[in-house]
N, CA, C and O atoms as a printed pandas DataFrame, in Angstrom:
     atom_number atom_name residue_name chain_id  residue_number  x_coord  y_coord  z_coord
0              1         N          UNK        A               1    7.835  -15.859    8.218
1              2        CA          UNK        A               1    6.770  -15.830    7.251
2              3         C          UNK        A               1    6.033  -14.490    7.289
3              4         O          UNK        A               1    5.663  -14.103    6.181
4              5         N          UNK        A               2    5.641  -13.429    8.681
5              6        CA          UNK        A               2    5.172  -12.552    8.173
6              7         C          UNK        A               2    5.815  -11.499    7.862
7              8         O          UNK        A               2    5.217  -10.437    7.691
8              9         N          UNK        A               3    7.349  -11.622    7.715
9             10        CA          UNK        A               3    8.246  -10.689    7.691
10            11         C          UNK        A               3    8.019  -10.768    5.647
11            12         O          UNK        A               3    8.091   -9.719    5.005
12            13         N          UNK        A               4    7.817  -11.844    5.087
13            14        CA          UNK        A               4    7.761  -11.826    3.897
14            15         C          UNK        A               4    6.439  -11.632    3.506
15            16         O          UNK        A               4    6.237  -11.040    2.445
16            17         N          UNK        A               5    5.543  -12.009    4.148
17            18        CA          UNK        A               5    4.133  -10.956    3.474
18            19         C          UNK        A               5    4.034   -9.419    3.667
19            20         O          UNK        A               5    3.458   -8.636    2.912
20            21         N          UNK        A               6    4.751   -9.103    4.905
21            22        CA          UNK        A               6    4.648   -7.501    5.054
22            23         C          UNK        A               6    5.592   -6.858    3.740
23            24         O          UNK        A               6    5.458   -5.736    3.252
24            25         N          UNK        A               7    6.385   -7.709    3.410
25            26        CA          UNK        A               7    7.499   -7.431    2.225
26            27         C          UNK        A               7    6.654   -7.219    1.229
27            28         O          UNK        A               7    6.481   -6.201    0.557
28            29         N          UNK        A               8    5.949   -8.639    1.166
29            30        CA          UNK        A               8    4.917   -8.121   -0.224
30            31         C          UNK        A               8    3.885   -6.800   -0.251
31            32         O          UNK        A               8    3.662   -6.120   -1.252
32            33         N          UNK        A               9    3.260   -6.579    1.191
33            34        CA          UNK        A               9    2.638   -5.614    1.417
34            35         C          UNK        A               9    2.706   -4.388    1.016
35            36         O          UNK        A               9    1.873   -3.590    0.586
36            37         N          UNK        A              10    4.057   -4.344    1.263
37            38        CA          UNK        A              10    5.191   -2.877    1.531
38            39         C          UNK        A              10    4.965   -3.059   -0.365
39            40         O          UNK        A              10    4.195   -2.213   -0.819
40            41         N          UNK        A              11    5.312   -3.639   -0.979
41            42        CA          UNK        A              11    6.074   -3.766   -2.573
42            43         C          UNK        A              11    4.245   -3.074   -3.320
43            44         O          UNK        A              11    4.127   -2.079   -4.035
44            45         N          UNK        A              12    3.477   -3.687   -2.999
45            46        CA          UNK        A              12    1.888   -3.651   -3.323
46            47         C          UNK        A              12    1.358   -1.968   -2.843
47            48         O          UNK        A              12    0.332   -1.666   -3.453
48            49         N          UNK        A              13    1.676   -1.263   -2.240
49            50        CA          UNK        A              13    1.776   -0.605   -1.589
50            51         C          UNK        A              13    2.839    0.780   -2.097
51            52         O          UNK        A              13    2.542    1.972   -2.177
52            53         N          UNK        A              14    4.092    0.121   -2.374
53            54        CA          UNK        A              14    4.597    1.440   -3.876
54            55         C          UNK        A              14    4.462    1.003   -4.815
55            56         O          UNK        A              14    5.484    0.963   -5.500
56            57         N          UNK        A              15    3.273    0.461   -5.390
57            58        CA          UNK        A              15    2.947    0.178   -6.730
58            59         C          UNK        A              15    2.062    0.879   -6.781
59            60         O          UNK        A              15    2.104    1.739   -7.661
60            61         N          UNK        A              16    0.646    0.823   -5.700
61            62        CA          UNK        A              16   -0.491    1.693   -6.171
62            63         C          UNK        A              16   -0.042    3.209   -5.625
63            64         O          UNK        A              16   -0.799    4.158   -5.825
64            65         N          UNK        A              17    1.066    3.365   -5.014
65            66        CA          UNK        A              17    1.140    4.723   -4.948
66            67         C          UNK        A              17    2.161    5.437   -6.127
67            68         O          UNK        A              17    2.361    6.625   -6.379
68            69         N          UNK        A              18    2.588    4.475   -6.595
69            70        CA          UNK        A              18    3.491    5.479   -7.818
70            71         C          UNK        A              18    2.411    5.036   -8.881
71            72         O          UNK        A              18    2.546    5.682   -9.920
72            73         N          UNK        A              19    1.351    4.100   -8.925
73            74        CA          UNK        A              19    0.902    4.034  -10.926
74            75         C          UNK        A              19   -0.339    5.169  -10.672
75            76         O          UNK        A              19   -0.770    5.778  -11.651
76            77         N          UNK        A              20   -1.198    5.569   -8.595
77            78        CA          UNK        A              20   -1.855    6.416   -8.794
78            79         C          UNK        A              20   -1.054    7.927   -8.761
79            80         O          UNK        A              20   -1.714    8.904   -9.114
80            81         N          UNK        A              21    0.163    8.096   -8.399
81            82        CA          UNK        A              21    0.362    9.425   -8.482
82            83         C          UNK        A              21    0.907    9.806  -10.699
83            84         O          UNK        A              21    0.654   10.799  -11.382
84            85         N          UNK        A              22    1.461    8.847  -10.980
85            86        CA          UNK        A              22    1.837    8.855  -12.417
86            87         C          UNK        A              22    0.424    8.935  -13.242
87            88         O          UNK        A              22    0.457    9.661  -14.236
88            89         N          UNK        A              23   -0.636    8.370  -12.991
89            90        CA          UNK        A              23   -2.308    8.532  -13.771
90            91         C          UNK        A              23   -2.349    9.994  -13.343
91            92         O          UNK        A              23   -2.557   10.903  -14.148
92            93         N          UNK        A              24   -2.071   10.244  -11.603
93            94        CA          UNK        A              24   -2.843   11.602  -11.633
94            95         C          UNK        A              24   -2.143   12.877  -12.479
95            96         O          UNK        A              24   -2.644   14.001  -12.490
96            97         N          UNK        A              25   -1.140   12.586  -13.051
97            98        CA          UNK        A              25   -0.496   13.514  -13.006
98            99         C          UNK        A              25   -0.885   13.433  -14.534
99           100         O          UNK        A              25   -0.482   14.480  -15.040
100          101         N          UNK        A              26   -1.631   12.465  -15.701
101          102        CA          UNK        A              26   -1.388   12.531  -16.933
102          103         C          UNK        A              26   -2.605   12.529  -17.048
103          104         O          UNK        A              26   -2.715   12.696  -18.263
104          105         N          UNK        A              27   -4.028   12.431  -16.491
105          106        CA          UNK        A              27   -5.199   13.170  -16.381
106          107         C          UNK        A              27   -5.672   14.408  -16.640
107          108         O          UNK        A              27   -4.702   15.163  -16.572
108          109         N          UNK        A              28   -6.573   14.970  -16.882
109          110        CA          UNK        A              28   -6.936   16.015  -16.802
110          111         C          UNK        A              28   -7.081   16.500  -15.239
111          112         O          UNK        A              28   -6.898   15.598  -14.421
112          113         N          UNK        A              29   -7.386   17.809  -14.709
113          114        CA          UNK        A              29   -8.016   17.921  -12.995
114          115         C          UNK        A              29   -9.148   18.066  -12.886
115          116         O          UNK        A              29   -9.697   17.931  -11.792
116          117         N          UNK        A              30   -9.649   18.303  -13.724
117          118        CA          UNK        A              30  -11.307   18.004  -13.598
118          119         C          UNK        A              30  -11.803   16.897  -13.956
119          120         O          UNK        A              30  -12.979   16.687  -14.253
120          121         N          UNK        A              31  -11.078   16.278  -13.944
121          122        CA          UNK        A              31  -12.379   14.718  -14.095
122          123         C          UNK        A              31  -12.184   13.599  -12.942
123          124         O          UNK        A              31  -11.224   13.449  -12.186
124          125         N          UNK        A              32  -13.298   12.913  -13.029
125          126        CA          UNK        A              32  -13.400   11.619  -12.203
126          127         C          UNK        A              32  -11.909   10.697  -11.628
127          128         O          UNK        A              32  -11.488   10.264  -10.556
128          129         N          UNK        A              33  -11.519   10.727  -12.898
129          130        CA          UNK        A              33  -10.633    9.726  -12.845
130          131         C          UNK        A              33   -9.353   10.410  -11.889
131          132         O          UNK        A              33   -8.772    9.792  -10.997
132          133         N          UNK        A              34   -9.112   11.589  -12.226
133          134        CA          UNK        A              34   -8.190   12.403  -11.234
134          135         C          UNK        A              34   -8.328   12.202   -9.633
135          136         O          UNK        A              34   -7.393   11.908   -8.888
136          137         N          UNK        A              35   -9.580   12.403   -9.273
137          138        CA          UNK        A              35   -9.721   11.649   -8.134
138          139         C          UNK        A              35   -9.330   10.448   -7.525
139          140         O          UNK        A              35   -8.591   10.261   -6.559
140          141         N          UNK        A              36   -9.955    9.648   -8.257
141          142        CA          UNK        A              36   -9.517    8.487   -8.504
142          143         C          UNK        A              36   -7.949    7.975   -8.009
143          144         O          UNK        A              36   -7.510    7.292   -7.084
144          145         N          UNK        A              37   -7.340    8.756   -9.247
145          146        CA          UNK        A              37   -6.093    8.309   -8.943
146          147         C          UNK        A              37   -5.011    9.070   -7.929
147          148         O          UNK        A              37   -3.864    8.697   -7.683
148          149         N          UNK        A              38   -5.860   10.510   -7.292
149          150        CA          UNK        A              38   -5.088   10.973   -5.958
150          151         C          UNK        A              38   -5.830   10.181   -4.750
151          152         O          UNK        A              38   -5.243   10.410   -3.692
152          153         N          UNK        A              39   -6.863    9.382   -4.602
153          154        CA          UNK        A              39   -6.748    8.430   -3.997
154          155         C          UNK        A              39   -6.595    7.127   -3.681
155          156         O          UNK        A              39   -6.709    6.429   -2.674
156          157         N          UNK        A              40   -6.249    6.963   -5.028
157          158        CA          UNK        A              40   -5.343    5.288   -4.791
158          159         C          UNK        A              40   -3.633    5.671   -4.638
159          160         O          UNK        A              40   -2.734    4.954   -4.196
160          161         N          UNK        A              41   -3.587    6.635   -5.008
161          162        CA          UNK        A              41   -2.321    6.936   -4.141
162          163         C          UNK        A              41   -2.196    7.593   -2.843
163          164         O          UNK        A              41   -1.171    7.925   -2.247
164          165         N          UNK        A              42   -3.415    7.722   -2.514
165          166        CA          UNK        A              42   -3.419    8.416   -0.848
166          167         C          UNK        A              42   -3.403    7.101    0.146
167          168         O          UNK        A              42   -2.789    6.894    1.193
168          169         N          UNK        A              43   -4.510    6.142   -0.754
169          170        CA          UNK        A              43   -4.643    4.541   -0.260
170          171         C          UNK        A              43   -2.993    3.258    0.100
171          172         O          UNK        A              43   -2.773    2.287    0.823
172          173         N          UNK        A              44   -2.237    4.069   -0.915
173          174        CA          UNK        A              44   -0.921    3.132   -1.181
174          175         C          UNK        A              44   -0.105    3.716   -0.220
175          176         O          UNK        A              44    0.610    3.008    0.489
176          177         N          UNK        A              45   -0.128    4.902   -0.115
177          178        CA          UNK        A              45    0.950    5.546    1.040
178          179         C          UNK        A              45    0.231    5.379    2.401
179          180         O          UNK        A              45    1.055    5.806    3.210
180          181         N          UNK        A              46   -0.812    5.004    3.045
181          182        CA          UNK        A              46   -1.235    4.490    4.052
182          183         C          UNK        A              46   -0.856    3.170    4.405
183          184         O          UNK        A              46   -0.415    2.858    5.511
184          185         N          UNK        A              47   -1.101    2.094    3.075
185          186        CA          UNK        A              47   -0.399    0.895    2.969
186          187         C          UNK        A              47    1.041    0.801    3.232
187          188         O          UNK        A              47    1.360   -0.174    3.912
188          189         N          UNK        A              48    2.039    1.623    2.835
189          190        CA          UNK        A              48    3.143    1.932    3.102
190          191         C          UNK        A              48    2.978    2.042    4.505
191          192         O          UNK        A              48    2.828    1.122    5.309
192          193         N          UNK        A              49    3.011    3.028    4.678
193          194        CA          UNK        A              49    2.911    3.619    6.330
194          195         C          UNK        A              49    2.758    2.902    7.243
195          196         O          UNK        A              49    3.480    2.865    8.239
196          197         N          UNK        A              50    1.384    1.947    6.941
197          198        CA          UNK        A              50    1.413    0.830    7.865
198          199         C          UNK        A              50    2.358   -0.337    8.328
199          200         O          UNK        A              50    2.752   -0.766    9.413
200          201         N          UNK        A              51    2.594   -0.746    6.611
201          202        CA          UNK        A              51    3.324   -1.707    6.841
202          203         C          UNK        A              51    4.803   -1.034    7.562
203          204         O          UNK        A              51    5.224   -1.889    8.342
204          205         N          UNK        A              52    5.384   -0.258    7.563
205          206        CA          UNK        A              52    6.868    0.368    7.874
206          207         C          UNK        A              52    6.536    0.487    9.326
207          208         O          UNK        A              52    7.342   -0.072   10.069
208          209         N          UNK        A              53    5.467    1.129    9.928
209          210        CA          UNK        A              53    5.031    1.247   11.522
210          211         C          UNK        A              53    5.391   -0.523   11.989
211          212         O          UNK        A              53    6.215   -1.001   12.769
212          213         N          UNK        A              54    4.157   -1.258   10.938
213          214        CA          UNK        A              54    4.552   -2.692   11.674
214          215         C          UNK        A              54    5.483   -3.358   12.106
215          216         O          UNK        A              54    5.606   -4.109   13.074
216          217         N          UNK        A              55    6.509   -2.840   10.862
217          218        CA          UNK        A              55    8.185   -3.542   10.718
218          219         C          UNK        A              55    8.873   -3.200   11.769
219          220         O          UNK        A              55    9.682   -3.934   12.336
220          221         N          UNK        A              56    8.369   -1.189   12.330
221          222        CA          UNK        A              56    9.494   -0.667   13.210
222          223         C          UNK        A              56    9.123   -1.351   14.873
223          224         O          UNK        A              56   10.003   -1.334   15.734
224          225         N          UNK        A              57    7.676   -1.954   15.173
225          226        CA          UNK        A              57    7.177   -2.077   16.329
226          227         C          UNK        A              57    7.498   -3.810   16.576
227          228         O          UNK        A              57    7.410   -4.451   17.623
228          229         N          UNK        A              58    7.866   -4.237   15.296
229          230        CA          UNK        A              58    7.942   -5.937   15.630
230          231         C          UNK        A              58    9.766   -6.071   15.658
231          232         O          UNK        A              58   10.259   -7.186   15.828
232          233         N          UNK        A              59   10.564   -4.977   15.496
233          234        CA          UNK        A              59   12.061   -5.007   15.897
234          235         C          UNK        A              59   12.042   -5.112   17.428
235          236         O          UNK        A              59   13.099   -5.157   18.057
């Protein structure tokens, strides 16, 4: 069972990092929202990261 929530984790996780790197990139760079969306993709690749550390330490 937590092998399939970390699954979902992991999946949740390259979602907000590819829809924030795809916003940041169709933004302007000066505005709010640019931020925004280089850190919900800074947020998703941590999520990643984590979950992949978890997976490699519970083998």
């Amino acid at each position: 069972m937590i092998r399939e929530s970390l699954k979902g984790f992991l999946q949740i996780g390259f979602f907000i990092m590819v829809a924030g790197l795809c916003s940041a990139l169709l933004v302007p760079r000066d505005s709010g929202e640019f931020v925004i969306s280089v850190c919900s993709s800074v947020i998703g690749l941590t999520l990643v990261v984590g979950v992949v550390t978890i997976f490699r330490l519970m083998r």
